[in-house]
N, C-alpha and C positions, 0 to 999 in steps of 0.2 A: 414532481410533475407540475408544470405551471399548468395557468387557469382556461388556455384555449384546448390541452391537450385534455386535462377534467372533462371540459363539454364536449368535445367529441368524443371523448369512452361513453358517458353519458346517452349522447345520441346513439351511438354503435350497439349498445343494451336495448336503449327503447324504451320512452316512456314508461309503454302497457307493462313492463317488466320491473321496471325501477325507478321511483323519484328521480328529477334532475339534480343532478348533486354539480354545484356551483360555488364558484370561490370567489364570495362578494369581496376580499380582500384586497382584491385588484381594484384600483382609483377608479378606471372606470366603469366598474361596477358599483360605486359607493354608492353616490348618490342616487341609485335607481337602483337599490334591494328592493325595499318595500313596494316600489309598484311593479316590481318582476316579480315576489313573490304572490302578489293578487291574480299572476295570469294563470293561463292552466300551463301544462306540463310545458309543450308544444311551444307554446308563445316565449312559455321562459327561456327554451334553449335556442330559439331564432331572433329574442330580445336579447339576450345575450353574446350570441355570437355575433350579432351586428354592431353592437356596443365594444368588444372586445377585438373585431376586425378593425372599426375607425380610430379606434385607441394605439392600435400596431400602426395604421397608415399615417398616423400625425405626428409620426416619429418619436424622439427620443430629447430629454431634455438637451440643449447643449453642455458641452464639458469645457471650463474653463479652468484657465491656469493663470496663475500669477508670474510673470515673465517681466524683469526688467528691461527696459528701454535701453537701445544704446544712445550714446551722448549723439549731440544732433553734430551736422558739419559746420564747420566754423565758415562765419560770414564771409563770401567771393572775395577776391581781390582783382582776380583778375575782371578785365573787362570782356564779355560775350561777342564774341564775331557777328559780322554784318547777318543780316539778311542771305546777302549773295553770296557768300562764302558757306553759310547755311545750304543752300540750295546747289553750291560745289560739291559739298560734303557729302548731301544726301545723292546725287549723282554717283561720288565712286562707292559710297557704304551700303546706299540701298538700291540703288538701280545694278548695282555690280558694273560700271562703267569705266574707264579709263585708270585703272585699279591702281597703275604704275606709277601713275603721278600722285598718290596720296604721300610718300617722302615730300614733295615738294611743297604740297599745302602747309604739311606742319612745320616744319621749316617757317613756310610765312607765318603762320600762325605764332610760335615761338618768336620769331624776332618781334612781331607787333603785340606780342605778350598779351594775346586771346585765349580765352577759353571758349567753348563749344557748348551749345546749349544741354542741356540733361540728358533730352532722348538719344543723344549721341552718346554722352560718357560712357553705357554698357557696350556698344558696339568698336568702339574706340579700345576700350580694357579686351575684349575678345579678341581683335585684331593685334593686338601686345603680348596674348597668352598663346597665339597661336605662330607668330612670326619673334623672335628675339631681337632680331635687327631693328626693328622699328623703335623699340621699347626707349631708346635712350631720345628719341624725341616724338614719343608720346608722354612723358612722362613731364617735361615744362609747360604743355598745356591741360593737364587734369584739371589744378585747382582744387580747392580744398573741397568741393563737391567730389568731384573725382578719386582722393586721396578718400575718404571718406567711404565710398562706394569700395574701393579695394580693400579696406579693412572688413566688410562686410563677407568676403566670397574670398577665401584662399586662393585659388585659383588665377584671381587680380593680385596679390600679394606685391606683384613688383611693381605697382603703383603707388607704393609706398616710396619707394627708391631704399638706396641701403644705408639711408642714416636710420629711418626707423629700424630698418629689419635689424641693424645690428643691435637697437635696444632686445629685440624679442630673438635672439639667438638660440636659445632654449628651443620656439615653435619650429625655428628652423632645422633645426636638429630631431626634433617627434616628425617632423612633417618626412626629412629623408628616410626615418624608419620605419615610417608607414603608411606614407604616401601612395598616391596612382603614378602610373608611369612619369607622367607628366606635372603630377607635383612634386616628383622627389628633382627632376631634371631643373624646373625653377628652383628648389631649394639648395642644390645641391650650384647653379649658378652665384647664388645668392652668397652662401656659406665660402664658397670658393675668395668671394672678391673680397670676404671679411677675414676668414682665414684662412689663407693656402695652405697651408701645413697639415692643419688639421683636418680639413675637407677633402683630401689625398689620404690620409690614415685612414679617417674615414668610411672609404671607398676601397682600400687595401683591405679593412678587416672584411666587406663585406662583399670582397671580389669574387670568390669561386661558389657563391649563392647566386652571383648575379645572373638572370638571362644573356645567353649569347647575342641575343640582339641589341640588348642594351650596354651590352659592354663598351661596345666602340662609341655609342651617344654619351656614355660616363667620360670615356677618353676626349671626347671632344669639348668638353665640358674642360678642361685640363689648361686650356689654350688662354683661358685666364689666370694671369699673373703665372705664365709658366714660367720656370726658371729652371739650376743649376738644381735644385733641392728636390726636382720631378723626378731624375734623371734614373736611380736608383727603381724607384715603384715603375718607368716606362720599358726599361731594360726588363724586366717580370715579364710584362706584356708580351716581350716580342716572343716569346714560344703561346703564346695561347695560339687555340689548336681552330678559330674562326679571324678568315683571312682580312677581312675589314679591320679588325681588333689589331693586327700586327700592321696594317696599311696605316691606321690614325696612328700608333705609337709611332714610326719610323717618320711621320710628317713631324712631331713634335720633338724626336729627337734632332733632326735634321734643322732644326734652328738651334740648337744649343751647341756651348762647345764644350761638346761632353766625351767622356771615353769612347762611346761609339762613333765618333765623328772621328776620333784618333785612331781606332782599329778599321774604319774603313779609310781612311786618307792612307794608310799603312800599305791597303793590297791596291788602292786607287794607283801609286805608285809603281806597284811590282805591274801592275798591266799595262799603264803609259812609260815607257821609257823617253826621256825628249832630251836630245842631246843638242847643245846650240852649237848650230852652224851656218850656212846660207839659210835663211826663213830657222823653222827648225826641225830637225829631225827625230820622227815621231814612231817608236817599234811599240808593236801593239802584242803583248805577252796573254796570251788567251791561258787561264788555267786548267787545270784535268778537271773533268767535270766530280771523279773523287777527292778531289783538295780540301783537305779537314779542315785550314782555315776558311776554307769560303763557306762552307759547310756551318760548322761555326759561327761565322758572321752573317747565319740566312740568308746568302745570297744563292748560293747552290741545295738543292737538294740532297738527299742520302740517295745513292745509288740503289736499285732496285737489288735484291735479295736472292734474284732467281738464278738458278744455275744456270750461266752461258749468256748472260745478259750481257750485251755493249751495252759499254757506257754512254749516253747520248753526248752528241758534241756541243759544244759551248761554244755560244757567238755574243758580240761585242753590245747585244740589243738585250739579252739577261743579266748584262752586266752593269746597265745604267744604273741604278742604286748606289753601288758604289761611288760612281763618280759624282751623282747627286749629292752623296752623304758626304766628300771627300771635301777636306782643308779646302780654299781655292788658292792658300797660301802656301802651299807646295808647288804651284806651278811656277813656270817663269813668269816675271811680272813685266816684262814688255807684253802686254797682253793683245793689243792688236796683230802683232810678229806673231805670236803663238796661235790667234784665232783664223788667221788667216794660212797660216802652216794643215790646220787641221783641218779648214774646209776643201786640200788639196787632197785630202784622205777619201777612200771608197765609204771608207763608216763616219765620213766627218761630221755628217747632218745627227746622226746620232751621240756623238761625242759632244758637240756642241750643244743640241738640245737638253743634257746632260748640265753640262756647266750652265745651260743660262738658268736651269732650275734653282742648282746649285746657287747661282747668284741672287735669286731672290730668298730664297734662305737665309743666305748669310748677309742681305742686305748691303752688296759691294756695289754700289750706282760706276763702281771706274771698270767693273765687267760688265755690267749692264750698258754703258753707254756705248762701248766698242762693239758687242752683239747688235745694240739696235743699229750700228751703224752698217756692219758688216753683212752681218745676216736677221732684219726684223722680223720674216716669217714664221722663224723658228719661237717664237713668243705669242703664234695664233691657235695655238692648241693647248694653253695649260689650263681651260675654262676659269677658275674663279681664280688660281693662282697663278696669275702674269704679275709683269713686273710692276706694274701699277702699286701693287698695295707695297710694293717693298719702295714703293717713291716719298720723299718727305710729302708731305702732304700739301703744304703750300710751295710746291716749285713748278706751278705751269705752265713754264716755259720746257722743261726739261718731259716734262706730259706729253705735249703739245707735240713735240718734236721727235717724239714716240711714235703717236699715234697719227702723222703725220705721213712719217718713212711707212707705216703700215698700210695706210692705201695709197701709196705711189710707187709702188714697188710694181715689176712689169706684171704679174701674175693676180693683181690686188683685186682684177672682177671676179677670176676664180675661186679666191676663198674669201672674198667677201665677208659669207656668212659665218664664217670662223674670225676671220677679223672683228668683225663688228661683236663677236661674243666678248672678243678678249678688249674690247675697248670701252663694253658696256658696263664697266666696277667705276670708269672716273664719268664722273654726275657733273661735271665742268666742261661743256664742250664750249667753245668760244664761236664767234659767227662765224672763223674764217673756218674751224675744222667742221662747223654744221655741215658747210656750206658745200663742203670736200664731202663730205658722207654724204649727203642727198646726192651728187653728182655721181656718184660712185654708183649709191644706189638706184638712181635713175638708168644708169647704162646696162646695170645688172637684170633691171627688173622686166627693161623692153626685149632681154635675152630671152629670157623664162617662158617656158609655156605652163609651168606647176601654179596655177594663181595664189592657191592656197599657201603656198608656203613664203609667194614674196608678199601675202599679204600681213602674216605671219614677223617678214623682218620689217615690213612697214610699221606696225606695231613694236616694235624692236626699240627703233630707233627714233618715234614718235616723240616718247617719254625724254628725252635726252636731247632733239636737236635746239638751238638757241632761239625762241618764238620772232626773232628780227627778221628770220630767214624766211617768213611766211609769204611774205610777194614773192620770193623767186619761187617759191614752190609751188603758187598760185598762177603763175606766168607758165612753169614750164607744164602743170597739166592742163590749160587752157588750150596750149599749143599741140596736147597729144591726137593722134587720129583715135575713131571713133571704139577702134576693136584692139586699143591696145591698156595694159593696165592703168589704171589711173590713179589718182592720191587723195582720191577726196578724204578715205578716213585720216589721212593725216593732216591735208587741212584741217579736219573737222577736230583734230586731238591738240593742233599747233591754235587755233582758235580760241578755244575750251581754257588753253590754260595761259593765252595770251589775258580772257576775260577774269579767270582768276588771280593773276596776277595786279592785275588794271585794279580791284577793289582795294590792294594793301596799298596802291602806290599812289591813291589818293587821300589816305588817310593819315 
């Protein structure tokens, strides 16, 4: 019994009944025994509990521990950005402003080889741990503050970049076995670029533990340093029993040239027959929808079980997979002859949209260029996988001339906003294609009575058009009437980073 719970048994008896019985052993009772026990009964157990209450309310000594310091950050090298790029920063980080141009900032930042003042590097590492894509250029202007701050919080870990991580491979490996969702996907990133091999074993022994939802984010995870050596563990995949998990496998098969690419160019085959003759002659071999090999090859289902069931019939639009996954070196190679043969087909828009997938898979720019000649539309629906990313990267002439034929084509106000999706992955637009998209969008947007959503692709394309192009955009909504949409926020974003730009190009 401690010494408060004594004096209230104490008091609960009652003087008239019993001495106060007190436990001067407690400190703050020490030095005021002897004049607590000069008082009477009474006095002693209300001099006491007032003594023994202010004792509880001044708390408790503090607890301290001996904790080594970690080593400090090694002295800057880099130089700290202006003021005004300060005050750019704090715009898209802390106002939540113009979000989409912060690529572009680091970018300047990196070539002028700045770093960002302190209050930023948390907000900076958060924005790295939350987006992937940024990470390879946030990561040139940390500095060794920054590097510093990320050895601090696992979670920043790939601010390290992977020369450290591969000394600490060890942490990388504890971290995938028992990590959060989100630290085993950085580790398991990490692991991957250091060792592929092993980072797939990995993940094989620890597959049929895994969450179904995280299955297909481990798969995507894969797309680093994939090769011929995945081929085996992704073929696994394609029966797992959540449809996402067999959709990423099938994307990553369909760049390699692996056995499945050769079992479907096999039945790709039996369903195009193309015999050459004027243009060419094109018979379209639909299989039974019980066909063990298509069955097999996941493209068909298992027929239903029930007694008296028909077989559902099978059309040429469940069958694109195949010809997505299929050789494109099986076809005939006068490939204009051939692509133009097949736009004479009733399914040719399907067959085609087919091959041009196909062509970005297997990275053939001599299918690609005849598609975008032929038919460019058919390239405004693969949202992030158009042909762009399968382009050399510095050939912007052959971009250009993409994304060119994609709004001059007769139909180009109508899908527009499908255009403009599939053109928004190249960060390169030149004044003349700006110049083409504002016009586009200008015609588009005095169509619209939805504001919301052209205000929507104004934002779109804000981010991306060339800052030269600001007086024409300034000319033509000076000239709009009063009740028609207007461009001010894009002024206002063509502006913004006109002025950002203005401080690295005087330095």
């Amino acid at each position: 019994m401690n010494a408060w719970e004594t004096l209230v048994a104490s008091a609960l008896v009652g003087t008239d009944r019993q001495s106060p019985v007190i436990d001067f052993s407690v400190p703050a009772l020490t030095d005021y025994q002897t004049a607590l026990q000069n008082q009477s009964a009474t006095q002693q157990i209300l001099g006491a509990a007032g003594l023994i209450s202010a004792y509880q309310s001044a708390g408790q000594s503090v607890v301290t521990a001996t904790l080594s310091l970690s080593d400090a950050a090694n002295p800057e090298q880099l130089n700290c950005c202006s003021l005004a790029t300060t005050q750019h920063l704090s715009t898209i980080l802390q106002e939540n402003r113009y979000g989409d141009i912060l690529p572009e900032l680091l970018q300047l930042l990196a070539q002028a080889q700045q770093t960002v003042p302190p209050d930023f590097l948390p907000l900076l590492l958060d924005v790295g741990k939350k987006d992937k894509k940024l990470r390879p250029l946030i990561l040139p202007i940390l500095g060794n503050l920054g590097q510093w701050l990320a050895r601090q919080n696992r979670q920043w870990e790939y601010g390290l970049g992977t020369k450290t991580a591969d000394v600490d491979l060890v942490t990388i490996q504890e971290v995938w076995a028992t990590g959060s969702r989100s630290e085993r996907s950085t580790a398991l990133s990490q692991w991957r670029e250091l060792q592929p091999a092993e980072s797939r074993e990995a993940l094989a022994a620890s597959w049929k533990t895994e969450k179904a939802d995280d299955r297909a984010a481990w798969l995507e995870i894969l797309q680093i340093g994939l090769s011929l050596e995945d081929e085996e563990f992704l073929e696994m995949t394609l029966a797992d029993r959540v449809e996402p998990v067999r959709r990423q496998a099938v994307h990553l098969l369909n760049q390699l040239p692996s056995q499945y690419r050769q079992r479907l160019t096999k039945l790709a085959t039996e369903l195009l027959v193309i015999k050459d003759a004027d243009g060419y002659q094109i018979k379209i071999n639909l299989p039974q929808a019980d066909s063990l090999a298509w069955i097999a090859a996941g493209i068909l289902n298992k027929p239903s079980s029930k007694t008296g069931a028909q077989p559902a019939k099978v059309n040429i639009d469940q069958l694109s997979p195949v010809l997505i996954g299929a050789d494109l070196n099986a076809w005939p190679q006068d490939i204009d002859r051939l692509v133009a043969s097949i736009q004479n087909l009733p399914t040719g828009n399907i067959i085609l949209s087919s091959l041009a997938r196909a062509a970005c898979y297997q990275q053939r720019m001599d299918w690609i260029e005849v598609l975008i000649t032929r038919s460019p539309t058919i390239f405004t629906n693969f949202g992030t996988q158009t042909p762009l990313s399968s382009l050399p990267s510095d050939d912007h002439d052959i971009k250009e001339r993409f994304l060119t034929q994609l709004l001059t084509v007769d139909n180009a106000i109508e899908t527009l906003p499908s255009t403009i999706a599939a053109i928004k992955c190249e960060p390169h637009w030149s004044v003349a294609l700006s110049s083409l998209v504002f016009q586009k969008f200008h015609q588009y947007a005095q169509q619209q009575s939805y504001q919301y959503h052209v205000q929507e692709l104004s934002s779109m394309i804000s981010s991306h058009l060339d800052i030269n192009i600001l007086p024409e955009v300034q000319r033509i909504n000076a000239e709009l009437a009063p009740d028609k949409f207007n461009y001010s926020s894009c002024i206002n974003f063509l502006e913004f980073r006109r002025n950002m730009r203005a401080v690295f190009d005087t330095t």
